[in-house]
C-alpha positions as CSV (number, residue, x, y, z in Angstrom):
1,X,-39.9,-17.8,14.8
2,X,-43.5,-18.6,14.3
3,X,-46.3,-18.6,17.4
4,X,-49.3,-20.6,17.0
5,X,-51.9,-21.2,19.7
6,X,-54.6,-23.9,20.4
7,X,-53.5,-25.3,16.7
8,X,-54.2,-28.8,14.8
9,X,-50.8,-31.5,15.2
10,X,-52.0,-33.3,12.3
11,X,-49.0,-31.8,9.6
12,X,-46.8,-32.4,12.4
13,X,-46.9,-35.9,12.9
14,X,-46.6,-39.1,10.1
15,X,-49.5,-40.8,11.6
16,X,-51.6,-37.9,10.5
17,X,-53.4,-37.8,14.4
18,X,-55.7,-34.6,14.1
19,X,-54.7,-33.4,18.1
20,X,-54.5,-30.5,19.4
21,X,-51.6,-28.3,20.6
22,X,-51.8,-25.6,22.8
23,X,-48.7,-23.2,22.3
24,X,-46.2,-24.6,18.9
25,X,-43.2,-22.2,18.5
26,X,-41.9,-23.5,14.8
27,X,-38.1,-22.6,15.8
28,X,-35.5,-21.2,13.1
29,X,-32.8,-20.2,14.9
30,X,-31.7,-22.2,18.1
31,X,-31.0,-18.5,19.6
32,X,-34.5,-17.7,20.1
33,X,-34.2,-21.0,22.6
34,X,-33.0,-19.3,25.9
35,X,-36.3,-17.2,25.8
36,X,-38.7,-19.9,24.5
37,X,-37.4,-22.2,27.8
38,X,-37.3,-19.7,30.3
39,X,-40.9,-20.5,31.3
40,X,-40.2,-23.5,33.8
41,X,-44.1,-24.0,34.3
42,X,-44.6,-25.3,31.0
43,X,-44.3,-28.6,30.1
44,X,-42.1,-29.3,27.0
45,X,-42.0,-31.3,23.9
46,X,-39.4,-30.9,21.3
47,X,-40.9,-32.2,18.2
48,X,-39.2,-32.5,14.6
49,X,-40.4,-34.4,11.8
50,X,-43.0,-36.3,14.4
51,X,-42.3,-39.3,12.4
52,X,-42.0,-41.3,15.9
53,X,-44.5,-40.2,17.9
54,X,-48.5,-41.0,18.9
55,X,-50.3,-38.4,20.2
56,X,-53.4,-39.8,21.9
57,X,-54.3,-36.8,23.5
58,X,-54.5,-33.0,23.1
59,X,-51.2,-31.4,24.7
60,X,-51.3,-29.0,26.8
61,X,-47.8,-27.6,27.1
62,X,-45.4,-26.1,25.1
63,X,-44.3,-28.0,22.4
64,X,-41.0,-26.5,20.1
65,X,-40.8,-28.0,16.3
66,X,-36.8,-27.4,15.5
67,X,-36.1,-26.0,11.9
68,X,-32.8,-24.6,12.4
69,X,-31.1,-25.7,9.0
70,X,-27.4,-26.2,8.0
71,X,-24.6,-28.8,7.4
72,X,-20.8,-28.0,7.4
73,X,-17.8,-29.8,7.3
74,X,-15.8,-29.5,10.7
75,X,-12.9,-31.3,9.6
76,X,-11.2,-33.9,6.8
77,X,-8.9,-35.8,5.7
78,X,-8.0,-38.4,3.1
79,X,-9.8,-40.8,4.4
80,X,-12.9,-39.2,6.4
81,X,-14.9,-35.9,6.6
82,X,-16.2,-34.8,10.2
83,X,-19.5,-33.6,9.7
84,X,-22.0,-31.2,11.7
85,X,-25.3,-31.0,10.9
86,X,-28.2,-29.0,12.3
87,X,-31.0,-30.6,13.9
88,X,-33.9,-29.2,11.5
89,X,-32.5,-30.7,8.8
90,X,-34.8,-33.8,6.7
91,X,-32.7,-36.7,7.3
92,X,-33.4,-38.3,4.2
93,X,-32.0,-35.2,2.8
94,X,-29.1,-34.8,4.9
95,X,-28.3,-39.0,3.6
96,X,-28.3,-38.2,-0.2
97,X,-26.1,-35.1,0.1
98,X,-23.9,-37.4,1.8
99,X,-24.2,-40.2,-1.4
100,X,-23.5,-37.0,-3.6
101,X,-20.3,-36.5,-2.3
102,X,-19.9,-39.9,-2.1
103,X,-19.4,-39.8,1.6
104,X,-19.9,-43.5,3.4
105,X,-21.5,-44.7,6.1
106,X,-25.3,-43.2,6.2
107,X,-26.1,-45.3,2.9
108,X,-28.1,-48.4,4.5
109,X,-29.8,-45.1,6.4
110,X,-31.4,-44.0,3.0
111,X,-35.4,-42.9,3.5
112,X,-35.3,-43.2,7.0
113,X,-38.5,-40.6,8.1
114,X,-37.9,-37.7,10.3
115,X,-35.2,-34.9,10.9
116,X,-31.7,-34.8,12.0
117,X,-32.1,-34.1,15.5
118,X,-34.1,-37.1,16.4
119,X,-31.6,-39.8,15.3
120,X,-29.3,-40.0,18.3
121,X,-32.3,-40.1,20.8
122,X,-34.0,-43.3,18.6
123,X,-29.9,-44.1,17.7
124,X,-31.9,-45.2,14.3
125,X,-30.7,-48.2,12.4
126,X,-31.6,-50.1,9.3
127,X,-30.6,-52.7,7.5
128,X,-27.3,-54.0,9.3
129,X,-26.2,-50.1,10.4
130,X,-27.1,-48.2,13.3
131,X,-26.2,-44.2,13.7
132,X,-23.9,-44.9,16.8
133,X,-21.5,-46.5,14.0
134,X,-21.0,-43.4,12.4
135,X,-21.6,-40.9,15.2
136,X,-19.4,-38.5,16.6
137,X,-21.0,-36.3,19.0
138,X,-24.2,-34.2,19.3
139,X,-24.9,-30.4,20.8
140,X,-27.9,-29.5,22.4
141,X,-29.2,-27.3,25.9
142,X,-30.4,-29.0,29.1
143,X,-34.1,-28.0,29.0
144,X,-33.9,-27.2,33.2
145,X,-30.2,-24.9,33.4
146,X,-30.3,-23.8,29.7
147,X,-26.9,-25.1,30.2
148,X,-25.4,-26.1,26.8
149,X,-23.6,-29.6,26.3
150,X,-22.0,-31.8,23.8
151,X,-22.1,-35.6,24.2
152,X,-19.8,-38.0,23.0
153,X,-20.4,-41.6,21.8
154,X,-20.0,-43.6,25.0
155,X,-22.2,-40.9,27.1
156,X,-25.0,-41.2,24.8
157,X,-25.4,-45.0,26.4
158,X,-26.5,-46.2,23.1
159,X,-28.5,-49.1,22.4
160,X,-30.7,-50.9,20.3
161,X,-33.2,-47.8,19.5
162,X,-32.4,-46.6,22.6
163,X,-30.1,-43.9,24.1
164,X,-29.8,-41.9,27.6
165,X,-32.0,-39.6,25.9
166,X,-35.1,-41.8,25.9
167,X,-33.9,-42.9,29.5
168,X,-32.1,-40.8,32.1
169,X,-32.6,-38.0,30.4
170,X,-35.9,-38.2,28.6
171,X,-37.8,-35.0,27.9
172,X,-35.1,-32.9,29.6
173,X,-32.7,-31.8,26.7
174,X,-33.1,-30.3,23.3
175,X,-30.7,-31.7,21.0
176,X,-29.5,-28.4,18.2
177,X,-27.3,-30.6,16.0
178,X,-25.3,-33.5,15.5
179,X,-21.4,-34.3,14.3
180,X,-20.7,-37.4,12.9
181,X,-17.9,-39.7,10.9
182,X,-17.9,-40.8,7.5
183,X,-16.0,-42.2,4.9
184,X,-14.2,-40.8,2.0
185,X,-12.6,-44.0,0.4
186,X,-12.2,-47.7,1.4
187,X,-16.0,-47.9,2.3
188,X,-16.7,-50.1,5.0
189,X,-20.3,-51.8,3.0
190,X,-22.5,-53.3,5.0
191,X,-24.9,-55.7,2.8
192,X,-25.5,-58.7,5.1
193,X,-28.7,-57.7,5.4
194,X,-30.4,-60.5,3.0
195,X,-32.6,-58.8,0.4
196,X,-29.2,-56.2,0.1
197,X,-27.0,-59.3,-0.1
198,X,-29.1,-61.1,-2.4
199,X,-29.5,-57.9,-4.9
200,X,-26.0,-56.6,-4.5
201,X,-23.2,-59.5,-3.3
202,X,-22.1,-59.8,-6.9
203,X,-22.1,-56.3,-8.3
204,X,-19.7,-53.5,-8.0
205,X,-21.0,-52.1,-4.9
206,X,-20.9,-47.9,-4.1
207,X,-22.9,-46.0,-1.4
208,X,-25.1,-44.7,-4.2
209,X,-26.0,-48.3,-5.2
210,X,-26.7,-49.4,-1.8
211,X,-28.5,-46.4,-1.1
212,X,-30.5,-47.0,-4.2
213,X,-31.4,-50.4,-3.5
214,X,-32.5,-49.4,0.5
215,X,-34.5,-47.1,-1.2
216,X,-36.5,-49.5,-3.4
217,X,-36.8,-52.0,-0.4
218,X,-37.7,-49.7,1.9
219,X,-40.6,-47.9,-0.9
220,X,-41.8,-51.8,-1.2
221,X,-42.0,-52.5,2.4
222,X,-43.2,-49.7,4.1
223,X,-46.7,-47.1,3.3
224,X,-46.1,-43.6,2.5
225,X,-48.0,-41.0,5.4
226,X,-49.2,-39.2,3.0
227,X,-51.9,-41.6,1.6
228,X,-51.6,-44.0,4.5
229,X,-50.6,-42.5,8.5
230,X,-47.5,-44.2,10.0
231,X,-44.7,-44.3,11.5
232,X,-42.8,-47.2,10.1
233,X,-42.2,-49.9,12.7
234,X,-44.4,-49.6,15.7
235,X,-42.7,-52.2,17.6
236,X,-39.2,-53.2,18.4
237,X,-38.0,-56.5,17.4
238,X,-37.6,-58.5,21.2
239,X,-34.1,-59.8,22.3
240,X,-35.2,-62.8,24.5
241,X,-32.5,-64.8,26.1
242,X,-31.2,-68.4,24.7
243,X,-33.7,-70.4,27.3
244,X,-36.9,-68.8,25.8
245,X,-35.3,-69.1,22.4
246,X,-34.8,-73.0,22.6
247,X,-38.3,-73.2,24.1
248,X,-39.7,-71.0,21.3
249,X,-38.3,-73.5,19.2
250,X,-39.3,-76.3,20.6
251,X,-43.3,-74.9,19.8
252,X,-42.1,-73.3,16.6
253,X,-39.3,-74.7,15.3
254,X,-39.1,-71.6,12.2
255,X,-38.8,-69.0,14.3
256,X,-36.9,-66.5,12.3
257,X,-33.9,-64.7,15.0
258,X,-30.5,-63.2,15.2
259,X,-27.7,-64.4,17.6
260,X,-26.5,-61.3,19.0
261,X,-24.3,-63.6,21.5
262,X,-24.3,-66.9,23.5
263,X,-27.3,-66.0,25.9
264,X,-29.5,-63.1,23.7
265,X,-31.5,-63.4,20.5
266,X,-33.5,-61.1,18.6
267,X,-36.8,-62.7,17.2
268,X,-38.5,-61.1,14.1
269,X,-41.8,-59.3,15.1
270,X,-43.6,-59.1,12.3
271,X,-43.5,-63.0,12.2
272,X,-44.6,-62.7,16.1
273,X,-47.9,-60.7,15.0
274,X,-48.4,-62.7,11.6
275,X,-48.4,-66.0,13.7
276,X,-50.6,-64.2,15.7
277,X,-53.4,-63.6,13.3
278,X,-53.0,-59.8,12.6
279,X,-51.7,-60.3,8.6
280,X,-53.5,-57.8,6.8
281,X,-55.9,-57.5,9.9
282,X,-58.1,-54.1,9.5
283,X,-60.3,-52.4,12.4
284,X,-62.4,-49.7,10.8
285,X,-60.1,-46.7,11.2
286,X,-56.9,-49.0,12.0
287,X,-54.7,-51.6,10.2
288,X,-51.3,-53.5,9.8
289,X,-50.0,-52.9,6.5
290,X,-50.2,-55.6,4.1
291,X,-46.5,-55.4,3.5
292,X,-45.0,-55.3,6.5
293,X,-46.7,-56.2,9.8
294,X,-44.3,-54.2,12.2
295,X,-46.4,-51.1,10.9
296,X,-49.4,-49.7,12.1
297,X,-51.3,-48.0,9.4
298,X,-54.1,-44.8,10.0
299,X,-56.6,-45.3,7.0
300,X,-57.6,-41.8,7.5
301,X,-59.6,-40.6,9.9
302,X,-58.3,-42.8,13.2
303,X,-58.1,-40.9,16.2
304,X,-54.5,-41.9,18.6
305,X,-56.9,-43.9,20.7
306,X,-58.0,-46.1,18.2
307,X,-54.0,-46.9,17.2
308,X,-53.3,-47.3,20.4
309,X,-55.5,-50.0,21.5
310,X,-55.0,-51.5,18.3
311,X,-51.0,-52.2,19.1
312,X,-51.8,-52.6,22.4
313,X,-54.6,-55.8,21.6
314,X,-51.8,-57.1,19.1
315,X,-48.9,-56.4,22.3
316,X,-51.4,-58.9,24.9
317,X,-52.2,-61.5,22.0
318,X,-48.5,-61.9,21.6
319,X,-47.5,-62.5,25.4
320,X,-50.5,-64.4,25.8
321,X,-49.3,-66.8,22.9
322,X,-45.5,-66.7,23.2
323,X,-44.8,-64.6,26.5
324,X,-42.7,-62.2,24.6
325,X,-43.5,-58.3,25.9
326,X,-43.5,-56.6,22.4
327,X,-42.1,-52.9,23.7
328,X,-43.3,-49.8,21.4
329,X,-40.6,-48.2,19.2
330,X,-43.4,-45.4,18.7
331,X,-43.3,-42.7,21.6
332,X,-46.8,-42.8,23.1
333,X,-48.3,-39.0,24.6
């Protein structure tokens, strides 16, 4: 376990903010836990790969950056392996040790930014697949008790990008590592998702190929932090219900959407802030990204401030055009 005090968060987030933090334990083992959270004056902040998160601020808690490392198979058989895997762990990394063994399920996850830890309380998705159709269970301690638990599927209240952890019990657990379900053989693939389908519907398909092809999308679509600070899609995509769909259309009769069921739709917002006038739209320090207008882009030397009002002048130009409330994927502190 490392200490560092009154110390930069700019290599600790993807949108390269340079805050500053006043106590960062970088934790290896989650034993050294129970003593780090014994202090209940502190405010707390687990942060992994800090590929979801704006700081606009200094902090002026406590803030714990997981590293515990590890992955181990819990239990298999011929059709699916049971796997555990520590919270520290890169999830991109954790994804193509999966595609080696030529496990299923995470492949439409591939290059997803951030650690392991972090994907139940987002419940990422991509590209037709979310984690809570793989997931088994995560492990973690209640930040007040210390108490440990282990949460199922259903009591993780999963959502799009949502879970009880970003609700009921936001900022008041510590998740140490997650279990989830994948496939050895008879892959379920998932390519409905139309650049996938167009690339892929008439080829042999295998998780590495899909995997390979998310990749390449993904590389095209989205900036990498290290030359340009983000953290991928700022905003979610809006589910509006099937009267403000109709009148949408009515206005805007190419409104790109999804039918999730007879009364809820989820419309594209990227189109929502191209129609709005921000393509390519730059403000000194600030910018959407050329190839994808969900994504916020730092052009180097932008404070959290700066970002901020930027998505929050795109989020008002929206409702004021098409009284859709864009709601931030990004966490905001």
């Amino acid at each position: 376990m490392k200490i560092h005090r009154n110390s930069s968060l700019k290599k600790l987030n993807t949108f390269n903010v340079d805050e500053v933090a006043r106590l960062i334990f970088v934790v290896d083992s989650i034993s050294d836990l129970p003593n780090i959270l014994s202090n209940k004056k502190d405010k707390i902040l687990v942060l992994g790969g800090g590929s979801n998160i704006l700081f606009t601020k200094s902090y002026d808690g406590l803030i714990i950056n997981l590293k515990n490392k590890g992955k181990k198979i819990i239990q298999e058989d011929e059709k699916s392996v049971l796997v555990e895997v520590s919270a520290g762990e890169n999830w991109h990394d954790f994804v193509l040790w999966a595609i080696k063994n030529n496990f299923g399920g995470l492949e439409n996850l591939s290059l997803i930014p951030g650690n392991v830890g972090a994907a139940p309380i987002q419940n990422i998705g991509a590209y037709g697949v979310e984690l809570k159709d793989i997931f088994y269970s995560c492990k973690g301690l209640m930040l007040d008790t210390l108490s440990e638990f282990e949460f199922k599927k259903t009591e993780c209240e999963f959502d799009y990008r949502t879970s009880i952890f970003k609700s009921a019990l936001k900022n008041k657990t510590v998740i140490t590592s997650v279990k989830l379900i994948l496939t050895k053989s008879k892959h379920n693939y998932n390519i409905d998702y139309k650049d996938l389908n167009i690339n892929l519907k008439n080829t042999e398909l295998s998780v590495k190929k899909i995997s390979d092809e998310v990749i390449k999308i993904r590389t095209s679509k989205l900036p990498d932090p290290k030359f340009f600070g983000n953290c991928g899609s700022f905003f979610k995509n809006p589910i509006v219900n099937s009267y403000t769909y109709e009148s949408l259309l009515d206005k805007f009769p190419n409104t790109p959407a999804h039918k999730i069921d007879d009364n809820n739709y989820k419309i594209s917002a990227a189109w929502l802030i191209d129609q709005s006038g921000f393509k390519n739209k730059k403000d000194k320090n600030v910018g959407v990204y050329k190839n994808q207008p969900l994504v916020i882009i730092n052009y180097g030397k932008a404070t959290g401030k700066e970002l901020l009002n930027f998505a929050l002048n795109i989020k008002e130009t929206i409702y004021n055009n098409f009284e859709i409330e864009l709601e931030e994927e990004v966490i905001i502190m």
